[in-house]
C-alpha positions as CSV (number, residue, x, y, z in Angstrom):
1,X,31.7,46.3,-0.7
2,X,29.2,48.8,-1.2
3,X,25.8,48.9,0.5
4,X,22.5,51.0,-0.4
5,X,20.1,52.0,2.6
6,X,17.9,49.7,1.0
7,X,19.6,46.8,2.4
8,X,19.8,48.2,5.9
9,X,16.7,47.3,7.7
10,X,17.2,43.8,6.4
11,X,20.8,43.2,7.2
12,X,19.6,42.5,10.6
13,X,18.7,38.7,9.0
14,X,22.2,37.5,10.1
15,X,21.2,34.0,10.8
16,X,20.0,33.5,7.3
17,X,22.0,30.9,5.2
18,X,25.1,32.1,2.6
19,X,23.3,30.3,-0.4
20,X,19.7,32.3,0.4
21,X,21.4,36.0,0.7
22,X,20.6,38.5,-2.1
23,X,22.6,40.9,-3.8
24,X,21.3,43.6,-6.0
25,X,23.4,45.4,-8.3
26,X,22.2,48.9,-9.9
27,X,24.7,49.0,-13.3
28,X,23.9,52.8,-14.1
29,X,25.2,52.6,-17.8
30,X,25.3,55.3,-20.7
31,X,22.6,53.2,-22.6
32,X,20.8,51.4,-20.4
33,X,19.8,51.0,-16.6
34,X,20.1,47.7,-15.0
35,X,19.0,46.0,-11.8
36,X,19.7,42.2,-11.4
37,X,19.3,40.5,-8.3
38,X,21.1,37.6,-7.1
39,X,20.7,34.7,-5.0
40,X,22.7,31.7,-4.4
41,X,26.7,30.8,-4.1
42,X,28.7,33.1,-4.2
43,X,30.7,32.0,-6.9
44,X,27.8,31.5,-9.7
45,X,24.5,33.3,-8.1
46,X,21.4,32.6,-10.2
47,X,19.6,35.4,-11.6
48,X,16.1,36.1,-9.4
49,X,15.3,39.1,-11.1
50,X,16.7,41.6,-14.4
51,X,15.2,44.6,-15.6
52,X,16.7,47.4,-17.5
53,X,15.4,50.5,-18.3
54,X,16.9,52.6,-21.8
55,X,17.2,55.8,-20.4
56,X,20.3,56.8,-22.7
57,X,22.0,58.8,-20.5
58,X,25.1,58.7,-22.9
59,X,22.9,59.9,-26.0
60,X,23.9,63.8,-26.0
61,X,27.2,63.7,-24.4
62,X,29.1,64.1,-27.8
63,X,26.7,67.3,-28.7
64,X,25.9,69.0,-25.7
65,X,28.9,67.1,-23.0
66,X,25.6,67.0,-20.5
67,X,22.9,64.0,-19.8
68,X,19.7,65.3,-21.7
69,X,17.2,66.2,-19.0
70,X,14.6,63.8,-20.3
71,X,17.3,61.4,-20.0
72,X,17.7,62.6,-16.3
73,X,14.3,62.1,-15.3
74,X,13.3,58.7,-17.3
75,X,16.9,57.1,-15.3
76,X,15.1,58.5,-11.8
77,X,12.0,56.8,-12.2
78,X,13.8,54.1,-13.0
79,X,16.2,54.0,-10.0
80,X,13.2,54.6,-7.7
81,X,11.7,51.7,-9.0
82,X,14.4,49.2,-8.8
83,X,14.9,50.7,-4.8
84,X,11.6,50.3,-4.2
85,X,11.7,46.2,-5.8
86,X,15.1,45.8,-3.5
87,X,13.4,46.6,-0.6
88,X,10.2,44.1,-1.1
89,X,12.8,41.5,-2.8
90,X,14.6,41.7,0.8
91,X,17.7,42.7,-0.5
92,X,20.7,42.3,2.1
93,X,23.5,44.5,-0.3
94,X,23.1,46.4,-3.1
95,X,26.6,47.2,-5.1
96,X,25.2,50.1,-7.5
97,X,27.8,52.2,-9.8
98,X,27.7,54.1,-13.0
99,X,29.7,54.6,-16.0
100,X,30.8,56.7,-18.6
101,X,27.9,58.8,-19.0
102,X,28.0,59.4,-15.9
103,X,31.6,60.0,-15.3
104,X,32.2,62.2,-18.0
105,X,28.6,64.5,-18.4
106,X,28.8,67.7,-17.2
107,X,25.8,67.5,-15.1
108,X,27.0,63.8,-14.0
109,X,26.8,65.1,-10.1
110,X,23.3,66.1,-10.6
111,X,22.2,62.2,-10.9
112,X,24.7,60.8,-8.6
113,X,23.1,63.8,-5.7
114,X,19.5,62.2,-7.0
115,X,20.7,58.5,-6.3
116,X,22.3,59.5,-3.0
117,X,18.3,60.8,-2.0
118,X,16.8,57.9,-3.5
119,X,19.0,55.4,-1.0
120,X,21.9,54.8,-3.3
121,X,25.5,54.7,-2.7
122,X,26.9,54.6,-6.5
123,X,30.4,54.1,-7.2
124,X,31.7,55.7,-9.9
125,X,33.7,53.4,-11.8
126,X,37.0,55.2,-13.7
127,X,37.9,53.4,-17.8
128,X,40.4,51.3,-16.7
129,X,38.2,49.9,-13.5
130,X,35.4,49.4,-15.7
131,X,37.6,47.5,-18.2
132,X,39.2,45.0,-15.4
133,X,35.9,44.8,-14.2
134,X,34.4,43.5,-17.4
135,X,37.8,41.4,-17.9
136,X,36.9,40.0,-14.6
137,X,33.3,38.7,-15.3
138,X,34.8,37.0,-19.0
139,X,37.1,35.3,-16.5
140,X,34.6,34.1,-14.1
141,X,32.2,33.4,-17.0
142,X,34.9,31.6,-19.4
143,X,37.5,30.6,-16.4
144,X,40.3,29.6,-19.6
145,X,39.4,32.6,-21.6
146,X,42.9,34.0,-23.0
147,X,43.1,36.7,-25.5
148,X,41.4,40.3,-25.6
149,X,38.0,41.6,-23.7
150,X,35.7,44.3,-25.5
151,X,33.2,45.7,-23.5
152,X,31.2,48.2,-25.6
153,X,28.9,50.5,-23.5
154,X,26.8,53.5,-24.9
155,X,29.6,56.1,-23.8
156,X,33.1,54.3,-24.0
157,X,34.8,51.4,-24.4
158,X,36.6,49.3,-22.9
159,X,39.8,47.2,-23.5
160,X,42.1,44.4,-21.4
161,X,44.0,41.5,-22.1
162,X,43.7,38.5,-20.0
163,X,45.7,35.7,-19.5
164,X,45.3,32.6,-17.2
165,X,43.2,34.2,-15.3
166,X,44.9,37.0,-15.0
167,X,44.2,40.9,-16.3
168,X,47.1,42.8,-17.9
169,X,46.8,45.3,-19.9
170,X,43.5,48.2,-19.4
171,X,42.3,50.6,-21.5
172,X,39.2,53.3,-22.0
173,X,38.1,55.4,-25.1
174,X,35.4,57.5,-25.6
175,X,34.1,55.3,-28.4
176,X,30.5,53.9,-26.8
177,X,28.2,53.2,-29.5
178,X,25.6,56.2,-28.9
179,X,29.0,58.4,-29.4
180,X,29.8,56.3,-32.6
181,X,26.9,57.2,-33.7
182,X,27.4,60.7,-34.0
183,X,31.1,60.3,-35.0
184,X,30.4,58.4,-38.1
185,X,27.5,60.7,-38.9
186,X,30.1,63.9,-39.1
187,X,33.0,61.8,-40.8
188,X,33.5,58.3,-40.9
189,X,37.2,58.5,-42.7
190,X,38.2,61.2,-39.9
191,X,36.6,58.2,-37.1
192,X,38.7,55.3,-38.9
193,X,41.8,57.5,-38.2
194,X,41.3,58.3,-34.4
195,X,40.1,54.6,-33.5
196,X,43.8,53.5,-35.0
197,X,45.6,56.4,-33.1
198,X,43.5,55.2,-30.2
199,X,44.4,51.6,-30.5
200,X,47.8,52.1,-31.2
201,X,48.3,53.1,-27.7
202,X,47.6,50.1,-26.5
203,X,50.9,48.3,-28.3
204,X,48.9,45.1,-29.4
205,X,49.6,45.8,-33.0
206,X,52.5,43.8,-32.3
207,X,51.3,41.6,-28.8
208,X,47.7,41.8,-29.2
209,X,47.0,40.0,-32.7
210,X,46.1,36.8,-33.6
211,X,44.0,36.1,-30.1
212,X,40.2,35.7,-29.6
213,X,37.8,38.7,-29.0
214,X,35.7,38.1,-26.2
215,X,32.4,40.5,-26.5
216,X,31.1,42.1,-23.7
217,X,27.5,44.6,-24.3
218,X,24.0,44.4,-24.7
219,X,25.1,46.1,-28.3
220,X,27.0,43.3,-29.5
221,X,25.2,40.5,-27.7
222,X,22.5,42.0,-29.9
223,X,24.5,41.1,-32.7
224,X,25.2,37.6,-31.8
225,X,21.6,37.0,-31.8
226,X,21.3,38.3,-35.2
227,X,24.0,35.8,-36.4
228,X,22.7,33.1,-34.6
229,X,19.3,33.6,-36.1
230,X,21.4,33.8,-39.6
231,X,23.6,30.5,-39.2
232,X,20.3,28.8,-37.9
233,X,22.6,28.1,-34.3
234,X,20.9,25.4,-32.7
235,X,21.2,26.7,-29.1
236,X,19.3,29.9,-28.1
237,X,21.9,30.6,-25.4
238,X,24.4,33.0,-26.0
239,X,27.4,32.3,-23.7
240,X,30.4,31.2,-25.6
241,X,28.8,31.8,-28.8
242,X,31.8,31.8,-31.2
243,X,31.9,33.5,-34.3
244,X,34.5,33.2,-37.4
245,X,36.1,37.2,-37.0
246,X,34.9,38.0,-40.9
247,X,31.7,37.7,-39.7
248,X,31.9,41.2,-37.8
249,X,32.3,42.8,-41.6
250,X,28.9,40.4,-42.9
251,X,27.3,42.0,-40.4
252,X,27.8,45.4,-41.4
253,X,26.5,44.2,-44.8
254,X,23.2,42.6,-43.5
255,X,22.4,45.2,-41.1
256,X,22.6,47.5,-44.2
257,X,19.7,45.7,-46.2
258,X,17.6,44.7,-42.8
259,X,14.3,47.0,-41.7
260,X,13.5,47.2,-38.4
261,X,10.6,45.0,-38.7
262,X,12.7,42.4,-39.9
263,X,14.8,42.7,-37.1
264,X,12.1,42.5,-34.6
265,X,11.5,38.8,-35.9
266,X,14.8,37.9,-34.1
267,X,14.6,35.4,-31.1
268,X,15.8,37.2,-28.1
269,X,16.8,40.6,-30.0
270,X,15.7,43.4,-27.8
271,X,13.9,46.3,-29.5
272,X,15.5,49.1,-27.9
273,X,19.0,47.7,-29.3
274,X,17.8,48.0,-32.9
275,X,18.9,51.6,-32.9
276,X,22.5,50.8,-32.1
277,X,22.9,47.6,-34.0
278,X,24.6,49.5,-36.9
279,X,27.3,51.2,-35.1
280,X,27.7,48.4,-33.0
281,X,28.8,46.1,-35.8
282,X,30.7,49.1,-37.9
283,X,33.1,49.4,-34.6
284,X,33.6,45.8,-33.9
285,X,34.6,45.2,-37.7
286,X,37.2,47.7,-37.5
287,X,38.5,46.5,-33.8
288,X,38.9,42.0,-34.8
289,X,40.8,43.9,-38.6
290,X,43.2,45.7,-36.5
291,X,43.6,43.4,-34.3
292,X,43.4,40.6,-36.6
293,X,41.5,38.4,-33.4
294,X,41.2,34.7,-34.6
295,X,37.9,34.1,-33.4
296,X,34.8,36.3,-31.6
297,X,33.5,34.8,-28.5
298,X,30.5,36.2,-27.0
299,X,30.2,36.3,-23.0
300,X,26.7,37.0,-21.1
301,X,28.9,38.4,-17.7
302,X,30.5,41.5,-17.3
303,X,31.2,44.2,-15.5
304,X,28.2,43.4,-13.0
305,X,29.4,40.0,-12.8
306,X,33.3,41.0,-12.6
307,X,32.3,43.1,-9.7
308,X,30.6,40.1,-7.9
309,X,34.0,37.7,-8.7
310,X,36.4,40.4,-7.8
311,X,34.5,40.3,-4.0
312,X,34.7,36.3,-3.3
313,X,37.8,34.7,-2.1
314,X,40.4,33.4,-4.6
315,X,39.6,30.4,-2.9
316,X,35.9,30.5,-4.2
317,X,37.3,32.0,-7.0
318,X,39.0,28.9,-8.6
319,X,35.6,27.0,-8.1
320,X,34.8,25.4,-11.4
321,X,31.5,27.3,-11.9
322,X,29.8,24.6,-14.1
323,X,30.3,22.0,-11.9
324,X,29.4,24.5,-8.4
325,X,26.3,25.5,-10.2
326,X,25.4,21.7,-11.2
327,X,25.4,20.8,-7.7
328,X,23.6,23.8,-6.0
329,X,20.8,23.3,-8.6
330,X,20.4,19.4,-8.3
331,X,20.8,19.7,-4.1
332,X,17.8,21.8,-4.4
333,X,16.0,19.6,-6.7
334,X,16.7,16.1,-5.9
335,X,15.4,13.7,-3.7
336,X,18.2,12.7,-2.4
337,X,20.6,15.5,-2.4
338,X,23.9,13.6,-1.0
339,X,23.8,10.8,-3.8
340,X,24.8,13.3,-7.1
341,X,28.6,13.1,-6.4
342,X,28.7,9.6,-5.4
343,X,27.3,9.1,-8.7
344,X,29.8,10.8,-10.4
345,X,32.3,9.0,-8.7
346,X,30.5,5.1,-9.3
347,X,30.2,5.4,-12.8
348,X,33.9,7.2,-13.1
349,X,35.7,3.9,-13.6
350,X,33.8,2.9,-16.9
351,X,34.8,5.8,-18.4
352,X,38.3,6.3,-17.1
353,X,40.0,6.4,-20.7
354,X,37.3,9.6,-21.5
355,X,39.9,12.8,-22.6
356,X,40.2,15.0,-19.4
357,X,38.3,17.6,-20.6
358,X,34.7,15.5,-20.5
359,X,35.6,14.3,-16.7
360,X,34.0,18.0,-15.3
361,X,30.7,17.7,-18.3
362,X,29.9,14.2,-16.8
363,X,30.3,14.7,-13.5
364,X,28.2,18.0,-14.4
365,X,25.3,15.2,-15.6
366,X,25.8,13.4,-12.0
367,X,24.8,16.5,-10.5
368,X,21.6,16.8,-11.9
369,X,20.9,13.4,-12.4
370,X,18.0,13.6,-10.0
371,X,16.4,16.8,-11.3
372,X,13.4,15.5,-13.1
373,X,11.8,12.6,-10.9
374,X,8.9,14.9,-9.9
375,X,8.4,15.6,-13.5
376,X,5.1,13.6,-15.4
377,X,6.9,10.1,-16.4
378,X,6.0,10.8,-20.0
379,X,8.1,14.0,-19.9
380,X,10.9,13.2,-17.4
381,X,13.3,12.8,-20.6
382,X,12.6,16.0,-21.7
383,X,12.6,17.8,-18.5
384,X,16.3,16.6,-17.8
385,X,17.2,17.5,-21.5
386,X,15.8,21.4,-21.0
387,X,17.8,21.8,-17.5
388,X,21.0,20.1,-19.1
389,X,20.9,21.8,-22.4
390,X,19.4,25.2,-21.3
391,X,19.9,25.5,-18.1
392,X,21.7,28.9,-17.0
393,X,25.1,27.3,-17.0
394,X,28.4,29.1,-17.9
395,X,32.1,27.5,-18.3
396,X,30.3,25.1,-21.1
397,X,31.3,25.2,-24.9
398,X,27.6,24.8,-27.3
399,X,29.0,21.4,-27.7
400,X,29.3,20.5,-24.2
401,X,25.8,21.9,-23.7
402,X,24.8,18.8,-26.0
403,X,26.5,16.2,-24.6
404,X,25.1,17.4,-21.5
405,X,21.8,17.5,-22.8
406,X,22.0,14.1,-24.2
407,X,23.3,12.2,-20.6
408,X,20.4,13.7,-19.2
409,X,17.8,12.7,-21.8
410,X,19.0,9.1,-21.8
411,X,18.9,9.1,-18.1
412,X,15.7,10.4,-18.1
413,X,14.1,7.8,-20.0
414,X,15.1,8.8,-23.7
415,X,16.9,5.1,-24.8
416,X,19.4,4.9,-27.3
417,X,18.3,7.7,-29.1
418,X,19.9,11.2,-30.1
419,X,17.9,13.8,-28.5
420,X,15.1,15.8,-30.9
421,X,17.4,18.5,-32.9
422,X,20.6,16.9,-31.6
423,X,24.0,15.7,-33.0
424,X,24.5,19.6,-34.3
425,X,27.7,20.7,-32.3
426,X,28.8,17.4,-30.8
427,X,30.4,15.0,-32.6
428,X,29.1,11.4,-33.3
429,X,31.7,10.5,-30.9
430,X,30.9,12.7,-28.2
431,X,27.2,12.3,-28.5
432,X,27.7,8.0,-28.4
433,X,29.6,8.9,-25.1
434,X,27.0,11.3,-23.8
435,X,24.4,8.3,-24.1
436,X,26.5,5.6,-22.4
437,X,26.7,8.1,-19.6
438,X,23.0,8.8,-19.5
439,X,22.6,5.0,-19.3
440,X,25.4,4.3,-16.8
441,X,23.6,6.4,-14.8
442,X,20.3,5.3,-15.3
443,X,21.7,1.9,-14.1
444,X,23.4,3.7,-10.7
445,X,19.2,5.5,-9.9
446,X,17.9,2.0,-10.8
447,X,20.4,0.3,-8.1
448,X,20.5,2.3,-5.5
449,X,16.7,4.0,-5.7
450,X,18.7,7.4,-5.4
451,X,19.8,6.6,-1.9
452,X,23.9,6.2,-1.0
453,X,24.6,3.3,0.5
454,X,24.2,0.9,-2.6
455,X,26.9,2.9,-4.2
456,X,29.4,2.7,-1.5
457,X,28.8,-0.9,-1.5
458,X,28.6,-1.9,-5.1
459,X,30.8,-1.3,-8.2
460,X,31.1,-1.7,-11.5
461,X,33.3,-1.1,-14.5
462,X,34.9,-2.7,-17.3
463,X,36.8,-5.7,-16.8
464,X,38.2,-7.1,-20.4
465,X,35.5,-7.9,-22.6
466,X,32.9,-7.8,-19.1
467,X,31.0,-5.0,-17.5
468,X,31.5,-6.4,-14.3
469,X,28.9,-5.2,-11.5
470,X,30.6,-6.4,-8.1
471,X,28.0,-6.2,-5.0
472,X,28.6,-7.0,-1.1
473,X,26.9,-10.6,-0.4
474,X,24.1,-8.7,2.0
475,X,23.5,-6.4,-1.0
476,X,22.9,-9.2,-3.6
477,X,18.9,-8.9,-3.4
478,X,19.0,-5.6,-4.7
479,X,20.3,-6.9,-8.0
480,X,16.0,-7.8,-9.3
481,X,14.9,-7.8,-13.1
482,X,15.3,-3.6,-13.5
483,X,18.4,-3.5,-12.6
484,X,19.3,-6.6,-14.9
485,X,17.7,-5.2,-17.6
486,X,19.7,-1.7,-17.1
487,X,22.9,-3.3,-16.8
488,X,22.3,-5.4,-20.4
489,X,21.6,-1.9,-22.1
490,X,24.2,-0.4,-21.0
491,X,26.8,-3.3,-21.6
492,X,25.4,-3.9,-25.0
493,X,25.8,-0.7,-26.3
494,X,29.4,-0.6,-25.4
495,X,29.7,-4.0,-26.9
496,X,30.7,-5.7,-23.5
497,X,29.1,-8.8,-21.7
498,X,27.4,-7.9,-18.4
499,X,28.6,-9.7,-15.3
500,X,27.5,-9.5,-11.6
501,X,29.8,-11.1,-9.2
502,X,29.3,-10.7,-4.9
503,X,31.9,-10.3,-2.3
């Protein structure tokens, strides 16, 4: 692991917790600069901070083969900045490494001596690392991801297959989108020809077809945005976005007729990507034709990310991340932190006949089913419907999302009803399930008042045409009018008959 100076008069914390230690990473890219700091399991961190600055470091390579010295001094400001932020953030490691810009520029030493003064310790990462690297996050981000990873950075890009976890096949061309740029501008016929020699190398004309594209890039995350804007997505969250491949070429197309004032109008469309947008899409066109990719699917990890999963255990590693994450936020905001996964496990019988691939989104619900009680009573439906539907969760489809969403909002207070703006990407089906969960649960709060014993002692589930609700004699008093009333809603919309029987 690599370590900055920064982190070395606070390393001496050792008797602070795993899940409170910090990790800064400094992602010296040909575009853009990056620090993100992390906090939290080691598996799925949350974000506590994420700045970039767009120093272009990449932007004269194909002219001059040096970093501009503009460039040189805008990315040293910025590095001091971020070293001087590690320090008062309390930092205990900070992974820093650059890319192709840096790799590649003739005066690539000159910043990596300046980084070195500054406090840095910068790896610098060679194609094919930077390609397992971002292979890696798509793995950690989208755990049954098979097919091809893009990562498009300003100076190269990078290409790997993965399969079941696993990274084959690595490759790096000189084709980052501030070098496209300049490419199409000499000759764009000459440019179709070398990216096909290019990708020929690779062999997948004849293994790599008809898999998914998984995007990886502030350049084509950018470009996600402007399609979701387009198909008026319902979700403002881009992980596992999926678009249909000819989509890539109706980019092209729109980007052609857009201003820049338009594009400004785009939720969560950076500014400083506008620039690059063109290129971006012109290049990911011609990759998902040649590769003829089935589907594009849109990750928000990479190579920072990839770096982070390559350094856990494979132990951690196979961790579902959704439900890991779930649990470390509702342990922090419950009441009773020990009761989520009991939950989970109460309610499980009800729903035993659910397909397999629900089991993880409900018990996902479970974990945060105590994440709004210190929210106004009004609201608390809504608060649980934000954290569920937007909450910074990864291994989760869009529809997923919604039925998550949707437990937590009937939970919460929200009835029978489909949440406001819901019903979009889950089915009828799905969505029905979601709010049988929500009230299944609501029942469990109700019982037990969040604690654990009632749940050891108690159980329900579906007996015939009954919803049977079984508690221990010394128990009985706990069954009052609330809990009545929960168990009737709950048995009625499933169409059962609600029964309580003691033992």
């Amino acid at each position: 692991m690599l370590s900055g100076k920064a982190a070395s008069p606070i390393s001496a914390r050792t008797k602070k917790r795993q899940s409170c230690r910090r990790t800064a990473i400094v992602d010296i890219g040909s575009n853009s600069i990056r620090l993100v700091v992390y906090q939290g399991p080691a598996r799925v961190p949350a974000i506590l901070f994420n700045e970039k600055v767009m120093a272009g470091l990449g932007r004269e390579l194909s002219t001059t083969g040096a970093i501009g010295k503009d460039a040189m001094e805008f990315a040293i400001r910025g590095l001091k900045r971020f070293h001087r932020l590690c320090t008062d953030m309390e930092v205990d490691s900070i992974l820093a490494f650059a890319t192709a810009a840096v790799r590649d520029a003739s005066n690539g030493d000159d910043l990596l001596k300046a980084a070195h003064e500054i406090g840095y310790d910068v790896a610098v990462l060679q194609g094919e690392e930077e390609a397992e690297l971002a292979a890696l996050g798509i793995i950690s981000g989208i755990p049954d991801a098979s097919g091809i990873v893009g990562d498009l950075g300003g100076g190269s890009l990078e290409l790997a297959m993965i399969d079941k976890g696993k990274v084959l096949d690595r490759f790096s061309f000189p084709l980052g989108v501030l070098r496209v740029a300049d490419l199409r501008a000499k000759d764009t016929d000459g440019l179709k020809t070398k990216i096909r020699k290019m990708l020929k190398k690779t062999g997948w004309d004849k293994k790599g077809q008809q898999l998914p594209f998984y995007l990886v890039g502030g350049s084509w995350r950018s470009l996600a945005r402007l399609d979701m804007y387009d198909s008026k997505y319902p979700l403002p969250v881009i992980h596992n976005y999926e678009m249909e491949p000819q989509r890539a070429r109706r980019l092209v197309s729109r980007l052609a007729r857009l201003n820049k004032d338009k594009l400004k109008n785009v939720p969560g469309l950076s500014s400083s990507r506008i620039p690059t947008l063109n290129d971006a899409a012109w290049l990911l066109s011609m990759l998902v034709r040649y590769l003829d990719s089935t589907k594009m699917v849109v990750s928000a990890y990479g190579v920072r990310e990839g770096m982070l999963f390559k350094n856990i255990s494979k132990q951690e590693a196979a961790r579902d991340p959704l439900l890991l994450a779930t649990d470390d936020t509702g342990t922090a905001q419950s009441r009773f932190p020990a009761n989520s996964k009991l939950l989970g496990e109460w309610i499980s019988e009800i729903f035993s006949d659910d397909p397999v691939e629900w089991h993880r989104i409900r018990q996902a619900a479970c974990n945060l089913g105590d994440v709004a009680w210190r929210a106004n009573p009004n609201f608390r439906a809504e608060r649980g419907l934000e954290i569920g539907l937007h909450g910074n969760w990864v291994g989760i489809t869009g529809p997923e999302r919604e039925m998550l969403g949707q437990a937590l909002f009937t939970s919460f207070g929200g009835g029978n009803n489909i949440f406001p703006g819901g019903g979009r990407l889950a089915d009828e089906q799905a969505t029905k399930r979601a709010i049988c969960w929500g009230l299944a649960m609501r029942l469990g709060q109700r019982l037990s008042g969040g604690t654990r014993n009632p749940l050891e002692q108690t159980r329900v589930r579906k007996s015939g045409k009954k919803l049977e609700l079984t508690i221990s004699c010394d128990l009985i008093d706990l069954y009052g009018d609330a809990v009545a009333k929960r168990h009737g809603h709950l048995a009625s919309i499933m169409g059962l008959e609600p029964v309580v029987t003691s033992e």
